[in-house]
mmCIF file of the N, C-alpha and C atoms, coordinates in Angstrom:
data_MODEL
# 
_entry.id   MODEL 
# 
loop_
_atom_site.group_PDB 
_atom_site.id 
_atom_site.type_symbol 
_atom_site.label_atom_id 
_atom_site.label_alt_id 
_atom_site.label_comp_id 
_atom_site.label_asym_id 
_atom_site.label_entity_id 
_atom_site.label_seq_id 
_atom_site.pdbx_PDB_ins_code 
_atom_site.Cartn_x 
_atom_site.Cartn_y 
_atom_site.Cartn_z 
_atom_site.occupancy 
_atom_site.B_iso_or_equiv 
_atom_site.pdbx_formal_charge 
_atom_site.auth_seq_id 
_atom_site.auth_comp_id 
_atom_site.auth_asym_id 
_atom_site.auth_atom_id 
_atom_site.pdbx_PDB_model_num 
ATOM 1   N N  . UNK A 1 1  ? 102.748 112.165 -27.526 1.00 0.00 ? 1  UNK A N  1 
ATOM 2   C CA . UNK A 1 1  ? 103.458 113.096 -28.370 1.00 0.00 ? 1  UNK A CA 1 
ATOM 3   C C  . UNK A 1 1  ? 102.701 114.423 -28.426 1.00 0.00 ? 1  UNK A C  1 
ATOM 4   N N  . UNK A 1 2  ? 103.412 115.591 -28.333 1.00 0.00 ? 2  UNK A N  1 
ATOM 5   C CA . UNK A 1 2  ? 102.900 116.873 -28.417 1.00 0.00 ? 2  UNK A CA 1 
ATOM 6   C C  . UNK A 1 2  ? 102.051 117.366 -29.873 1.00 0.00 ? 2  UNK A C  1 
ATOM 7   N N  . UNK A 1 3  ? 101.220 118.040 -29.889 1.00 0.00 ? 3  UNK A N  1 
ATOM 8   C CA . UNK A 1 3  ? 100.145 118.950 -30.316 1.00 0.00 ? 3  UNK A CA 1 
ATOM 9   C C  . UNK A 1 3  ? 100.700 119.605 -31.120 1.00 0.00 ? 3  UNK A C  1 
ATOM 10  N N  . UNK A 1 4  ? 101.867 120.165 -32.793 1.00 0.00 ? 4  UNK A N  1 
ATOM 11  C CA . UNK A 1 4  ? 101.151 121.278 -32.983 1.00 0.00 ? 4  UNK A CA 1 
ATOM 12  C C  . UNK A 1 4  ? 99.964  121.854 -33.802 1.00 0.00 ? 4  UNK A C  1 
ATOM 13  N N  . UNK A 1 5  ? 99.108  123.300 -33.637 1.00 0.00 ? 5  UNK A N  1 
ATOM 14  C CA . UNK A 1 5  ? 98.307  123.432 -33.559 1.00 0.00 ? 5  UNK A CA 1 
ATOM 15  C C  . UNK A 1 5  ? 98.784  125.232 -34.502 1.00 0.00 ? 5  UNK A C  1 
ATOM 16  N N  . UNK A 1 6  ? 98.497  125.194 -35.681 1.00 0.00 ? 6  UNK A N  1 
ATOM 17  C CA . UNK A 1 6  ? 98.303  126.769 -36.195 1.00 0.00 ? 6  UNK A CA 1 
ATOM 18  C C  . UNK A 1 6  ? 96.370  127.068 -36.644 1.00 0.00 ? 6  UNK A C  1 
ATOM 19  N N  . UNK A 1 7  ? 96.615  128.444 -36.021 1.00 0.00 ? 7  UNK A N  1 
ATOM 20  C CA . UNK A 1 7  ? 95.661  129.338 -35.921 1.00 0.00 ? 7  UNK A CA 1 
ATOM 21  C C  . UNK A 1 7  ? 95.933  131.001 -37.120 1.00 0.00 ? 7  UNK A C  1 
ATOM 22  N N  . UNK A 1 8  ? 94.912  131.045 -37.887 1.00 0.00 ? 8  UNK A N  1 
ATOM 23  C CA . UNK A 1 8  ? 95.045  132.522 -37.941 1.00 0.00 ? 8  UNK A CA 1 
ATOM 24  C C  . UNK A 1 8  ? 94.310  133.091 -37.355 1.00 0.00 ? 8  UNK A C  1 
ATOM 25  N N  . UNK A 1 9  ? 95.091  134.355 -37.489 1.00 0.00 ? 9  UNK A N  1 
ATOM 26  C CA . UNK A 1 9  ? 94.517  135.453 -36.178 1.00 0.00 ? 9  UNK A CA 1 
ATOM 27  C C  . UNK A 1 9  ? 94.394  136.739 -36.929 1.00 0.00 ? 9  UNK A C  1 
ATOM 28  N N  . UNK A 1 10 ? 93.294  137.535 -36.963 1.00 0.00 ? 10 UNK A N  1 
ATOM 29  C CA . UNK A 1 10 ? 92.903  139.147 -37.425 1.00 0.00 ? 10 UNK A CA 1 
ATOM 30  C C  . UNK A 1 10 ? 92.582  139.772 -36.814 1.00 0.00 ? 10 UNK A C  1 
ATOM 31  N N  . UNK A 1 11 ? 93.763  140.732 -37.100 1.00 0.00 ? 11 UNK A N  1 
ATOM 32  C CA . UNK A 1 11 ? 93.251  142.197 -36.172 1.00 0.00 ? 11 UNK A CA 1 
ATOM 33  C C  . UNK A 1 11 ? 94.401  142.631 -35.410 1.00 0.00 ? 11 UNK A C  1 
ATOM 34  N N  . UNK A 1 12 ? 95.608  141.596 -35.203 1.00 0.00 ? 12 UNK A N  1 
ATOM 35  C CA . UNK A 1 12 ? 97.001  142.036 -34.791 1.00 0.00 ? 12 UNK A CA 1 
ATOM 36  C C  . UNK A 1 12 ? 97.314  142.962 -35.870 1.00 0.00 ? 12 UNK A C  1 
ATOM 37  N N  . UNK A 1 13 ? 98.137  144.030 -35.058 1.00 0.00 ? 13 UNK A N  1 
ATOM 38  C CA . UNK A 1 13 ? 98.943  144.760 -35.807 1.00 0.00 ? 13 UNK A CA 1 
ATOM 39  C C  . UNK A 1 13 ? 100.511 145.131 -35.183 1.00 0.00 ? 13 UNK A C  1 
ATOM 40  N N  . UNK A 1 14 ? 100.678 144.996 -34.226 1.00 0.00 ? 14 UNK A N  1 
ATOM 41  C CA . UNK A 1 14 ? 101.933 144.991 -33.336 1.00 0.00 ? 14 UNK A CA 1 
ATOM 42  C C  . UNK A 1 14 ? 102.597 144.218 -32.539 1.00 0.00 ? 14 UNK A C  1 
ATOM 43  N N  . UNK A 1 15 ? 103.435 144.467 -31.892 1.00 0.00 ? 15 UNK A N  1 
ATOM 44  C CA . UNK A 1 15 ? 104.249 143.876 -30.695 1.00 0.00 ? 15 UNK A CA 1 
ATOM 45  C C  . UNK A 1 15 ? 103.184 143.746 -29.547 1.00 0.00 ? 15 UNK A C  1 
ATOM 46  N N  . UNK A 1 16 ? 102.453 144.685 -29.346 1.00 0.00 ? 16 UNK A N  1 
ATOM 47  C CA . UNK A 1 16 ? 101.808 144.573 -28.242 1.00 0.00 ? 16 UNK A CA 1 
ATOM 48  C C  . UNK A 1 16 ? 100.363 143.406 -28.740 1.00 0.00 ? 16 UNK A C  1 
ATOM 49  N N  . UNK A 1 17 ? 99.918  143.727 -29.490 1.00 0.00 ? 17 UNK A N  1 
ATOM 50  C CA . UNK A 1 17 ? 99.614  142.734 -29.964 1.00 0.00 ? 17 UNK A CA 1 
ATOM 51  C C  . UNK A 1 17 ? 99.134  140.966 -29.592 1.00 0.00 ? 17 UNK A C  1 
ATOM 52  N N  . UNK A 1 18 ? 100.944 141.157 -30.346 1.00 0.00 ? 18 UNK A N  1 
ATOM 53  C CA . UNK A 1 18 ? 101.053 139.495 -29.859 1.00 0.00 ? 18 UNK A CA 1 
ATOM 54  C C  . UNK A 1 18 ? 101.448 139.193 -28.269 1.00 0.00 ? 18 UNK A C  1 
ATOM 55  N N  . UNK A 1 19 ? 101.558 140.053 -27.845 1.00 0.00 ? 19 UNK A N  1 
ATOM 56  C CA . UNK A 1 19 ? 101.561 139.944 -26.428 1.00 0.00 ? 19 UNK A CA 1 
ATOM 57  C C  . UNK A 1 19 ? 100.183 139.599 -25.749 1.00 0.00 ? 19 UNK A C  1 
ATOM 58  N N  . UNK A 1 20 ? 99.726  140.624 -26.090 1.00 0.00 ? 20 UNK A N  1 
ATOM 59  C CA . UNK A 1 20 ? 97.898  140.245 -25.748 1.00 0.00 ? 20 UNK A CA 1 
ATOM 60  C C  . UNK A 1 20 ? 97.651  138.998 -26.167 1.00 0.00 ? 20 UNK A C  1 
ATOM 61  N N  . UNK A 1 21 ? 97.403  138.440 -27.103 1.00 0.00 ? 21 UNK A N  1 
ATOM 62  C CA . UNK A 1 21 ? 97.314  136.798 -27.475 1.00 0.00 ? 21 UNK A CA 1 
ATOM 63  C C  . UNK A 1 21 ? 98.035  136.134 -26.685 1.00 0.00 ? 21 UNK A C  1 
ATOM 64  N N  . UNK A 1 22 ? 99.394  135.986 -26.524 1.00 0.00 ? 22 UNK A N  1 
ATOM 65  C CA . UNK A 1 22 ? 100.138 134.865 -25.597 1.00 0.00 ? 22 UNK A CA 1 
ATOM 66  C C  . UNK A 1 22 ? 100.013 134.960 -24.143 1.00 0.00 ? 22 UNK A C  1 
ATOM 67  N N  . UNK A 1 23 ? 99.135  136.365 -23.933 1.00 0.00 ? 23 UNK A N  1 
ATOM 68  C CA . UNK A 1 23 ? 99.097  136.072 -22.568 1.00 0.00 ? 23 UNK A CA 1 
ATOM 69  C C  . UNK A 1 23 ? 97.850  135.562 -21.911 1.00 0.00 ? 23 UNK A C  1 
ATOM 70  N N  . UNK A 1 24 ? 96.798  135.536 -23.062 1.00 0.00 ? 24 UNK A N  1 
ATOM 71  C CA . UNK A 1 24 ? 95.793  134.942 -22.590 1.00 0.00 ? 24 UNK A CA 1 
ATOM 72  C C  . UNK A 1 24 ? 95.581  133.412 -23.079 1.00 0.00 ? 24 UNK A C  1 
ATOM 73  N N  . UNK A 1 25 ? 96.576  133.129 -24.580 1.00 0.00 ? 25 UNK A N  1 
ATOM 74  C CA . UNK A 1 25 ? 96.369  131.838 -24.978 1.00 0.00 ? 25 UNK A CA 1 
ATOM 75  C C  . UNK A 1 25 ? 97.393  130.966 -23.882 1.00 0.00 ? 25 UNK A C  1 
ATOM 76  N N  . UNK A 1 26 ? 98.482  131.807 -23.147 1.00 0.00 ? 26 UNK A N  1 
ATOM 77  C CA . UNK A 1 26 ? 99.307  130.852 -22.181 1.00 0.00 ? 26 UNK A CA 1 
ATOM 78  C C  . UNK A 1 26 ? 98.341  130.562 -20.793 1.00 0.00 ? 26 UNK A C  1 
ATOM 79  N N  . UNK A 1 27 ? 97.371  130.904 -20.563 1.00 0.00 ? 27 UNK A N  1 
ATOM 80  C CA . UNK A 1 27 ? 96.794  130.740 -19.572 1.00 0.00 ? 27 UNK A CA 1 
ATOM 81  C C  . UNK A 1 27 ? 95.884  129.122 -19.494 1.00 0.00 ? 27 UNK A C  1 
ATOM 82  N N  . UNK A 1 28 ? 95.803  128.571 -20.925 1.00 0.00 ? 28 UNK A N  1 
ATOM 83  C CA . UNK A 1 28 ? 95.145  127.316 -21.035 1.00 0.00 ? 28 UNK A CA 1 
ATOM 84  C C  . UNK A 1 28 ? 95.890  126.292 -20.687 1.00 0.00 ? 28 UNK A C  1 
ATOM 85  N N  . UNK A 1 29 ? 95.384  125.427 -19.672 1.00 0.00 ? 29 UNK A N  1 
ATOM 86  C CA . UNK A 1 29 ? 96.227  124.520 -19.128 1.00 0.00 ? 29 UNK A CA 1 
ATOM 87  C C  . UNK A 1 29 ? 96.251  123.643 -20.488 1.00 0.00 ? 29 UNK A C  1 
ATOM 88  N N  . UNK A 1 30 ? 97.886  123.199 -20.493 1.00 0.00 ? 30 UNK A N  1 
ATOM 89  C CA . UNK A 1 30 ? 98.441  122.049 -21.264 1.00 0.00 ? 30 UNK A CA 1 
ATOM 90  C C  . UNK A 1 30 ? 99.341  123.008 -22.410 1.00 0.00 ? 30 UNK A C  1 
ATOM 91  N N  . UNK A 1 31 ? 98.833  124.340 -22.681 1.00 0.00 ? 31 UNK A N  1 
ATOM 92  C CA . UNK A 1 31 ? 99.577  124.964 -24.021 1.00 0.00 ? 31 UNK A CA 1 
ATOM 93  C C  . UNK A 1 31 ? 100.845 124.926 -23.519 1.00 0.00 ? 31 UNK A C  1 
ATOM 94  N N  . UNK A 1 32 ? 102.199 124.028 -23.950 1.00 0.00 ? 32 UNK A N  1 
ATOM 95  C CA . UNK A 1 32 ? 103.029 124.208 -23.798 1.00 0.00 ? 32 UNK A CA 1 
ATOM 96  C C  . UNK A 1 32 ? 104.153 125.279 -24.817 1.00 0.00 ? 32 UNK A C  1 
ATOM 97  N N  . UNK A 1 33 ? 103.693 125.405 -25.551 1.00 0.00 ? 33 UNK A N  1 
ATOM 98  C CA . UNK A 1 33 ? 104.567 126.437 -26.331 1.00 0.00 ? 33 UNK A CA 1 
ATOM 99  C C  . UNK A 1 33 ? 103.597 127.644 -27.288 1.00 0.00 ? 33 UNK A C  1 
ATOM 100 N N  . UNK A 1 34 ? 103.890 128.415 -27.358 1.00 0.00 ? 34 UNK A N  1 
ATOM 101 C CA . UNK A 1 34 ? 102.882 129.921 -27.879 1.00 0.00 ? 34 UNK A CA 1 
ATOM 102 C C  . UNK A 1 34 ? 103.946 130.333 -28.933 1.00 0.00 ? 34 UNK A C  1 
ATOM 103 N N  . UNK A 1 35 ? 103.809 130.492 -30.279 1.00 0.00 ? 35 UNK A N  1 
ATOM 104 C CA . UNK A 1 35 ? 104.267 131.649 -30.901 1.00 0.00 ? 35 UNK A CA 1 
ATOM 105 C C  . UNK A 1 35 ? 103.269 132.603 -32.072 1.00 0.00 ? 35 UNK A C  1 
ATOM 106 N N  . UNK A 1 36 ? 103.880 133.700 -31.395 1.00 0.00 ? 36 UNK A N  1 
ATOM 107 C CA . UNK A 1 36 ? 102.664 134.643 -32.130 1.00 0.00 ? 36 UNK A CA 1 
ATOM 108 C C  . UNK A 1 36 ? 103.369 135.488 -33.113 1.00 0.00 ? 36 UNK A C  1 
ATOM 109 N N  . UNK A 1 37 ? 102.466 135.810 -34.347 1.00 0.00 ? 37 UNK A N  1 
ATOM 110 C CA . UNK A 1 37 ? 103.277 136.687 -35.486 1.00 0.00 ? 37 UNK A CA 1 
ATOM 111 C C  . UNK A 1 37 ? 101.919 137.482 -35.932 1.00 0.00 ? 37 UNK A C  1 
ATOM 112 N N  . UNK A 1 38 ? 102.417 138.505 -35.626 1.00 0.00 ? 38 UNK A N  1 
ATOM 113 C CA . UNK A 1 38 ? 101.031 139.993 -35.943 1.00 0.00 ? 38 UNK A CA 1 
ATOM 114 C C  . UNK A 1 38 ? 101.470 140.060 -37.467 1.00 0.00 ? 38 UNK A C  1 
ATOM 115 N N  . UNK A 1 39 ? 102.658 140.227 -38.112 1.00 0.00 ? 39 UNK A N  1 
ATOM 116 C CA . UNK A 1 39 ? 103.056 140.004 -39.633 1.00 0.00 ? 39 UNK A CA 1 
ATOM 117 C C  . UNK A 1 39 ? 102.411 139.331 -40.399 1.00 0.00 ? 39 UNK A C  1 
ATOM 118 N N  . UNK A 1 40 ? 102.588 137.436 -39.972 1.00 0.00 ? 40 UNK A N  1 
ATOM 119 C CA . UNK A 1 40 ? 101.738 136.391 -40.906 1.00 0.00 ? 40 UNK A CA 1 
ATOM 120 C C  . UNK A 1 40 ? 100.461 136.503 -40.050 1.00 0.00 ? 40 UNK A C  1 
ATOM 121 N N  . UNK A 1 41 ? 99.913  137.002 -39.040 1.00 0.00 ? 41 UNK A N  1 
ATOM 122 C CA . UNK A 1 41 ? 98.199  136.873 -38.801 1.00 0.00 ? 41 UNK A CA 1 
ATOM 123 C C  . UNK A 1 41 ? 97.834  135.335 -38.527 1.00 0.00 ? 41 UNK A C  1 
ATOM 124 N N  . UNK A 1 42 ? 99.555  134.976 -37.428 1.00 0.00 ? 42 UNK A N  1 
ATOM 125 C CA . UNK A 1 42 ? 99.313  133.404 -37.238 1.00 0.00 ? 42 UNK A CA 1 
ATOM 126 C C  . UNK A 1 42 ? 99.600  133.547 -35.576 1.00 0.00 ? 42 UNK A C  1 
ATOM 127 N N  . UNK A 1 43 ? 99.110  132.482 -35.005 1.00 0.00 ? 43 UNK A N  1 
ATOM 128 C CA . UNK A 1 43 ? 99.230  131.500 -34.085 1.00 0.00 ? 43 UNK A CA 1 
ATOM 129 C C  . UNK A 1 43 ? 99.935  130.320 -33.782 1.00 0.00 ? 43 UNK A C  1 
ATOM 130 N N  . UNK A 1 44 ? 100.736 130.241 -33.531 1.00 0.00 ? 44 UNK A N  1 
ATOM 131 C CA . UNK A 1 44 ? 101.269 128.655 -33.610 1.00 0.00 ? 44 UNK A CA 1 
ATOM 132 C C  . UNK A 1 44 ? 101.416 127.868 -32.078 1.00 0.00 ? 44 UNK A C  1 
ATOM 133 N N  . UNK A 1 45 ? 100.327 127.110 -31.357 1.00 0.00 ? 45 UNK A N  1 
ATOM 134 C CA . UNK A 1 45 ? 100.648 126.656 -30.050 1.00 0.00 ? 45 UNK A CA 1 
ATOM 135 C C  . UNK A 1 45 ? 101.254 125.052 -30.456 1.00 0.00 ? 45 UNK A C  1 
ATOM 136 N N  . UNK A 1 46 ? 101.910 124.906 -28.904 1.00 0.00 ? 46 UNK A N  1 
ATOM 137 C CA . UNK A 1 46 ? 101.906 123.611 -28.869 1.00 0.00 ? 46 UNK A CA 1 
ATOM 138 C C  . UNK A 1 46 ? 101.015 122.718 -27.740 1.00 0.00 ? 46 UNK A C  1 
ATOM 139 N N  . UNK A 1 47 ? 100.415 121.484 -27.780 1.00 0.00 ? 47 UNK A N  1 
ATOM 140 C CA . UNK A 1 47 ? 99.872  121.334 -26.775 1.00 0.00 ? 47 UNK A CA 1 
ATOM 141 C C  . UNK A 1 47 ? 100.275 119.676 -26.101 1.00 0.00 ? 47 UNK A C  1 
ATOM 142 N N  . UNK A 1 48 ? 100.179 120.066 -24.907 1.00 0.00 ? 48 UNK A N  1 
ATOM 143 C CA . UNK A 1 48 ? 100.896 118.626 -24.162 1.00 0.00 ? 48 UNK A CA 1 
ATOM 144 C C  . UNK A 1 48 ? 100.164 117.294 -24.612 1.00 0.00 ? 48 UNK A C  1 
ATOM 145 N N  . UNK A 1 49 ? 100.479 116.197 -24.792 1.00 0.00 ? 49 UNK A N  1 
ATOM 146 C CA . UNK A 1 49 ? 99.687  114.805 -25.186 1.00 0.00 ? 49 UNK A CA 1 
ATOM 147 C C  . UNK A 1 49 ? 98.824  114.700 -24.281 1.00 0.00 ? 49 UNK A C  1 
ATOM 148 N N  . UNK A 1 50 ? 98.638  114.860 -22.836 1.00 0.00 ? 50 UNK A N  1 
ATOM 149 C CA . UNK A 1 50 ? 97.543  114.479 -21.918 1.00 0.00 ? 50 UNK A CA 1 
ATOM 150 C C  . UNK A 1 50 ? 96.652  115.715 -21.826 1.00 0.00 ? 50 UNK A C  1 
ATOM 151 N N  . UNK A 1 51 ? 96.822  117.031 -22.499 1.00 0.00 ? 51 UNK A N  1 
ATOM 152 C CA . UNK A 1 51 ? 96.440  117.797 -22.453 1.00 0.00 ? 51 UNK A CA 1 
ATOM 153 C C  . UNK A 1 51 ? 94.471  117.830 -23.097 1.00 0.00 ? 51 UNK A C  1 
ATOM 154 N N  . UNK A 1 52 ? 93.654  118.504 -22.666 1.00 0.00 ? 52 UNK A N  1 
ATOM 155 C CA . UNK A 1 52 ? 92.334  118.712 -23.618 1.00 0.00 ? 52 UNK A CA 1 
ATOM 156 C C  . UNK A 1 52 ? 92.002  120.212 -23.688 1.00 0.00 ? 52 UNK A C  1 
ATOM 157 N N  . UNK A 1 53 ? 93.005  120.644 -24.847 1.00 0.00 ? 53 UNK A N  1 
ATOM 158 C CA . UNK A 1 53 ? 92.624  121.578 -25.298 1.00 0.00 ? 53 UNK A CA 1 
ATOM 159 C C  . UNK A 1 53 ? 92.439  121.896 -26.414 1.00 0.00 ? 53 UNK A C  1 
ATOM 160 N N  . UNK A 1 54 ? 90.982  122.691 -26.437 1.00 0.00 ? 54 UNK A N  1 
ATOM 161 C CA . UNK A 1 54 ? 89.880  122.694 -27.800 1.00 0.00 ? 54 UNK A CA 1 
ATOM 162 C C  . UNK A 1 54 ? 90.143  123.558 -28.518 1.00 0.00 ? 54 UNK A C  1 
ATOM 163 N N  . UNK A 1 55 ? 90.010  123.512 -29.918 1.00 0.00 ? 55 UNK A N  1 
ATOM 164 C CA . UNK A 1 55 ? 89.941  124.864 -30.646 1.00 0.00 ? 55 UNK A CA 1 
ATOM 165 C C  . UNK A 1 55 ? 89.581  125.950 -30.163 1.00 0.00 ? 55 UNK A C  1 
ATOM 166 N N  . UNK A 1 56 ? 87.703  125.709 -29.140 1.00 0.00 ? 56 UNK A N  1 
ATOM 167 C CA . UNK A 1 56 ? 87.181  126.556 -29.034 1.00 0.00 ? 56 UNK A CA 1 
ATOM 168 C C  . UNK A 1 56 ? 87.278  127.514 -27.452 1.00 0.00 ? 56 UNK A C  1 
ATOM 169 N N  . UNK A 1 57 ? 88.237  126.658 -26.859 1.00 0.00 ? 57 UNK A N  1 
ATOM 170 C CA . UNK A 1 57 ? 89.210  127.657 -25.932 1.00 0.00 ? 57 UNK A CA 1 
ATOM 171 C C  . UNK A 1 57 ? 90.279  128.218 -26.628 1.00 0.00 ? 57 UNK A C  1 
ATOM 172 N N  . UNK A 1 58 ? 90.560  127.991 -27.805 1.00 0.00 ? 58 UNK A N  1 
ATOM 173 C CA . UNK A 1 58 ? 91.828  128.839 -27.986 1.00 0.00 ? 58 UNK A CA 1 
ATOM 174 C C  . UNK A 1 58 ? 91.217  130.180 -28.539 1.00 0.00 ? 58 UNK A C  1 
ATOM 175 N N  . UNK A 1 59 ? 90.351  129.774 -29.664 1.00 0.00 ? 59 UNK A N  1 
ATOM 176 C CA . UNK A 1 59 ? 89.239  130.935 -30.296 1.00 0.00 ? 59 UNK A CA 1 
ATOM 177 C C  . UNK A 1 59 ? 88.988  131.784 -29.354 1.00 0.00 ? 59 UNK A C  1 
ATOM 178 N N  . UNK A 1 60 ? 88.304  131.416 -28.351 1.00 0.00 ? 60 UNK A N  1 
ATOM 179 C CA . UNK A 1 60 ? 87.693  131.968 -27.023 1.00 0.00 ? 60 UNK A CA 1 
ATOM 180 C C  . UNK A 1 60 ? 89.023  132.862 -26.254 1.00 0.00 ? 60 UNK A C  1 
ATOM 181 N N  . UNK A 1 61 ? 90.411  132.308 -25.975 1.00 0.00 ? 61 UNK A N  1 
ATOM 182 C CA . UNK A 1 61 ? 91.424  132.907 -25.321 1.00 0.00 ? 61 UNK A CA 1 
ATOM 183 C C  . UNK A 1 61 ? 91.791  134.398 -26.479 1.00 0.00 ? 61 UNK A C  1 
ATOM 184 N N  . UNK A 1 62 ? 91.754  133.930 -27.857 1.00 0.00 ? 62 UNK A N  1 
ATOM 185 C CA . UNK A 1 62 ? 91.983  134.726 -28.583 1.00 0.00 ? 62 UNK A CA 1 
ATOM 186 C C  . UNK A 1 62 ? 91.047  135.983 -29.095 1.00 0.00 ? 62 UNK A C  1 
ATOM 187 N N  . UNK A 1 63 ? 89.732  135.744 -28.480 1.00 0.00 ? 63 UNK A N  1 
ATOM 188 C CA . UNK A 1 63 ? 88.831  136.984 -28.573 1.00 0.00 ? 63 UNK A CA 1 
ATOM 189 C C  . UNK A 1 63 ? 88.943  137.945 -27.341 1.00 0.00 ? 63 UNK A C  1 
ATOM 190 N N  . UNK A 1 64 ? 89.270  136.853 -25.871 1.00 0.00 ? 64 UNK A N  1 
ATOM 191 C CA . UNK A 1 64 ? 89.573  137.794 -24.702 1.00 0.00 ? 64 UNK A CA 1 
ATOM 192 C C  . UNK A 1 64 ? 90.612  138.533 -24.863 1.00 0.00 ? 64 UNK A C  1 
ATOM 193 N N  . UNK A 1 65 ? 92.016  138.176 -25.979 1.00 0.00 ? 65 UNK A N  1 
ATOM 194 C CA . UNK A 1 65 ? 92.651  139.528 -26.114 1.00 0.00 ? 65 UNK A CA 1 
ATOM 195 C C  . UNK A 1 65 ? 92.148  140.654 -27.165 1.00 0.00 ? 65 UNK A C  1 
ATOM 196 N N  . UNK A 1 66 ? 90.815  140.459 -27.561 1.00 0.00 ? 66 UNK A N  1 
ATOM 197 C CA . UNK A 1 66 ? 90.610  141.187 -28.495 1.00 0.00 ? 66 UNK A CA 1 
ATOM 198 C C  . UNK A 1 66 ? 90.838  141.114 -30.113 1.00 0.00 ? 66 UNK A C  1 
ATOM 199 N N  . UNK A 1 67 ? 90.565  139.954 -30.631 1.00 0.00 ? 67 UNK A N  1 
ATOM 200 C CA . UNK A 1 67 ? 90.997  139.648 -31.752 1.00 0.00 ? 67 UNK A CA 1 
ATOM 201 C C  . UNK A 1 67 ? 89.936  138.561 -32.234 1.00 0.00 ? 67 UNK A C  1 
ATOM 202 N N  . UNK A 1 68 ? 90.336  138.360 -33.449 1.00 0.00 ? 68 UNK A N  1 
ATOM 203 C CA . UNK A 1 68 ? 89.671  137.129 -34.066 1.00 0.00 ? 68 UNK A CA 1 
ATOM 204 C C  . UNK A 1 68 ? 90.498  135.988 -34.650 1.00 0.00 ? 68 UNK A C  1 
ATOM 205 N N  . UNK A 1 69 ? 89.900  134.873 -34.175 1.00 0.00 ? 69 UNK A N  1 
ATOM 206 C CA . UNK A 1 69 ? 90.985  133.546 -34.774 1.00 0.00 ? 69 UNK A CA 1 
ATOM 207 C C  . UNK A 1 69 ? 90.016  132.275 -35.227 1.00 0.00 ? 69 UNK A C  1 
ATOM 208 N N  . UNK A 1 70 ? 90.693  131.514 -35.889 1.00 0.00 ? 70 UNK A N  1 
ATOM 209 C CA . UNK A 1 70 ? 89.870  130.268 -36.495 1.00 0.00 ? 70 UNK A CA 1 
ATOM 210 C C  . UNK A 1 70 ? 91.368  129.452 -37.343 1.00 0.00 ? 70 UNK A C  1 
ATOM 211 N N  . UNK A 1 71 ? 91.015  128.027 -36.744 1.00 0.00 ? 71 UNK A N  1 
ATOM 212 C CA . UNK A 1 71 ? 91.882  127.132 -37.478 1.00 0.00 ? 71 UNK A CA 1 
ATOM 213 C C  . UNK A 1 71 ? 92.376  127.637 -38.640 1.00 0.00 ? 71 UNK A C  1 
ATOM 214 N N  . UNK A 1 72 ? 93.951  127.263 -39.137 1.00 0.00 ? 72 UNK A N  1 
ATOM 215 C CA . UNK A 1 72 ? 94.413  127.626 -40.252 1.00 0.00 ? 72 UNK A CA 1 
ATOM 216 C C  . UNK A 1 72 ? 94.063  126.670 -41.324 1.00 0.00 ? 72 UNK A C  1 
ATOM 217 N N  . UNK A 1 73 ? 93.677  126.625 -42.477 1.00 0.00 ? 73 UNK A N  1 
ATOM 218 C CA . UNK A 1 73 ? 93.691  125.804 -43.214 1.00 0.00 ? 73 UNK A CA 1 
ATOM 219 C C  . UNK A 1 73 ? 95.095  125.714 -44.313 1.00 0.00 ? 73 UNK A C  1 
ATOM 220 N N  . UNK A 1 74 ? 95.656  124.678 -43.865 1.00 0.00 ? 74 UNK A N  1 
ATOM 221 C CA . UNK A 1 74 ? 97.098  124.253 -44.975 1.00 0.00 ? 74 UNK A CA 1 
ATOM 222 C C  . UNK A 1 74 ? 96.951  123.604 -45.904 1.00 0.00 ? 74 UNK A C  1 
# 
């Protein structure tokens, strides 16, 4: 069964933005679904069941666009 997985994220402020995030958080093998919101300062991936992907590649994908992220706490 699939992964999901929310992140906040600081330091979006636009469209372009969340573009920068999904294009480097889509690059992790297994993220099957990306949605990004520069508004709520969220992340929301999904990740495949056979998939191993870590927080700290997503953190990591999310600083290569220039930003800061860390698990959401709900």
């Amino acid at each position: 069964m699939a992964e999901t997985r929310i992140y906040t994220v600081t330091g979006m402020s636009c469209g372009h933005c969340e573009s920068a995030v999904t294009q480097e958080v889509s690059q992790l093998a297994g993220v099957a679904d990306i949605q990004v919101s520069s508004a709520a300062g969220s992340l929301t991936i999904t990740v495949q069941d056979d998939a191993t992907v870590t927080d700290e590649a997503v953190i990591a994908a999310v600083d290569e666009a220039g930003y800061s992220a860390s698990p959401a706490r709900l």
